[in-house]
C-alpha positions as CSV (number, residue, x, y, z in Angstrom):
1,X,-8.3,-6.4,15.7
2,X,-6.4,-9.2,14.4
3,X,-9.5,-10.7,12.6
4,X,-9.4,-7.5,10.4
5,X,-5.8,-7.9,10.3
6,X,-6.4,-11.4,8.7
7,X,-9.3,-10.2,7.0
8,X,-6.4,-7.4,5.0
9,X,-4.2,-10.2,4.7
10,X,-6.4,-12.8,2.7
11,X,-6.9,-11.2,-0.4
12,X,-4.1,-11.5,-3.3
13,X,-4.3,-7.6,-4.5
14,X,-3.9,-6.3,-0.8
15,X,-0.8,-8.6,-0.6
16,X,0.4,-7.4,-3.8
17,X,0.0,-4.0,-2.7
18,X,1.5,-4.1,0.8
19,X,4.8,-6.3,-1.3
20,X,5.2,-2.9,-3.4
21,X,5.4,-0.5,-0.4
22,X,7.2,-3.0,1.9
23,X,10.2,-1.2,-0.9
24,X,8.9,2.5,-0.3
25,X,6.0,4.6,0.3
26,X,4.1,5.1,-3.5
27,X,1.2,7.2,-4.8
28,X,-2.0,5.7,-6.3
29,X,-0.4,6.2,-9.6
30,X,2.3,4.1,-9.1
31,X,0.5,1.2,-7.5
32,X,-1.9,1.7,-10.4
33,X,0.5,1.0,-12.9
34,X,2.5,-1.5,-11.0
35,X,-0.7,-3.7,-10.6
36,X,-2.1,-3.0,-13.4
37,X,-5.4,-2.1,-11.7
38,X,-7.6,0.8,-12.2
39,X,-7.9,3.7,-9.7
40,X,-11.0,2.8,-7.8
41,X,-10.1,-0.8,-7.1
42,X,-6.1,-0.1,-5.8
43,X,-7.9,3.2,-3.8
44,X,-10.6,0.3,-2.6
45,X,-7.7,-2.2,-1.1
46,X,-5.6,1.0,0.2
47,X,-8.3,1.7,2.2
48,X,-9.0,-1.7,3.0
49,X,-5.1,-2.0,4.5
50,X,-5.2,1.4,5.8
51,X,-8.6,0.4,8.5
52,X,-6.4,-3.0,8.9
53,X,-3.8,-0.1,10.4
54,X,-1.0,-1.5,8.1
55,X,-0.8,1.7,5.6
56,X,-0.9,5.7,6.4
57,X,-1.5,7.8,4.2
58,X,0.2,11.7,3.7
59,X,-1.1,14.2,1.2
60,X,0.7,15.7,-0.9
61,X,-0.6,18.3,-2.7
62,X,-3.4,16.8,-4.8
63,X,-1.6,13.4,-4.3
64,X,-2.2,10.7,-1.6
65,X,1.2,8.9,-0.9
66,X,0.9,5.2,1.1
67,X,3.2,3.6,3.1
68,X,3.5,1.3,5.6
69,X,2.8,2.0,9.4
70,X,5.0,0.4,12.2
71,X,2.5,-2.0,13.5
72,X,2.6,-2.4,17.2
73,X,2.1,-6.2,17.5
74,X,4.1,-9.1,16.1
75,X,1.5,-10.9,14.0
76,X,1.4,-8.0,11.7
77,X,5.2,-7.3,11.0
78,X,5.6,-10.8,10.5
79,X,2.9,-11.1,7.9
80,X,4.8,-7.9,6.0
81,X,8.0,-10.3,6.0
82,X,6.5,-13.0,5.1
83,X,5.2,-11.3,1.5
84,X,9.1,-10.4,0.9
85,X,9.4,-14.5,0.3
86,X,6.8,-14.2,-1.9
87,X,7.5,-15.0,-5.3
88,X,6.5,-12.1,-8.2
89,X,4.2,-14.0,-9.9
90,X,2.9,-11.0,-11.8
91,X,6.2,-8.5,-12.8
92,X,4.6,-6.1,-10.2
93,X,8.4,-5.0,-9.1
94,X,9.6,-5.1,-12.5
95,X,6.9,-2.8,-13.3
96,X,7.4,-0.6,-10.3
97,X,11.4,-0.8,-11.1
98,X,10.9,0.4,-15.0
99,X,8.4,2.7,-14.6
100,X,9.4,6.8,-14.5
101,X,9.9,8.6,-11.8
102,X,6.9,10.8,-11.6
103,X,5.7,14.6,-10.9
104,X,3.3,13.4,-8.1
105,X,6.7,13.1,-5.8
């Protein structure tokens, strides 16, 4: 398990991704925007994370909403806090923070 857990880990978009929802759980359109990626690709790394076991996901209505799952083991909760000394390289909680609240919630 843990060398999928790694596998999650080693790309930059995934660890962009898990950085956002370490604040709160968010729909694909939010994510989209805040990483400035298209649908496919942030749906591609959510599911990515999601086999890794580090994001659920809950429909709602026509929307997906991810968040992070309480990972059983130590190696993956201390990943997670690792990313929150990461430094925002690319305004991806700015964005997040100044974008409107949307009718997907």
């Amino acid at each position: 398990m843990s060398d999928i857990l790694f596998r999650a880990f080693s790309d930059p978009t995934r660890r962009r991704a898990l950085r956002l929802l370490s604040r709160r759980a968010l729909c694909v359109c939010d994510l989209t925007t805040a990483l400035r990626l298209p649908q496919p690709t942030v749906s591609r790394h959510l599911g990515a994370l999601q086999r890794a076991g580090l994001v659920r996901v809950e429909r709602r209505g026509k929307w997906r909403h991810y968040a992070l799952t309480e990972r059983a083991d130590k190696i993956g909760k201390g990943l997670i806090a690792c990313l929150a000394s990461e430094a925002d390289t690319h305004g991806d909680l700015k964005r997040l923070g100044d974008q409107p609240r949307r009718t997907c919630r």
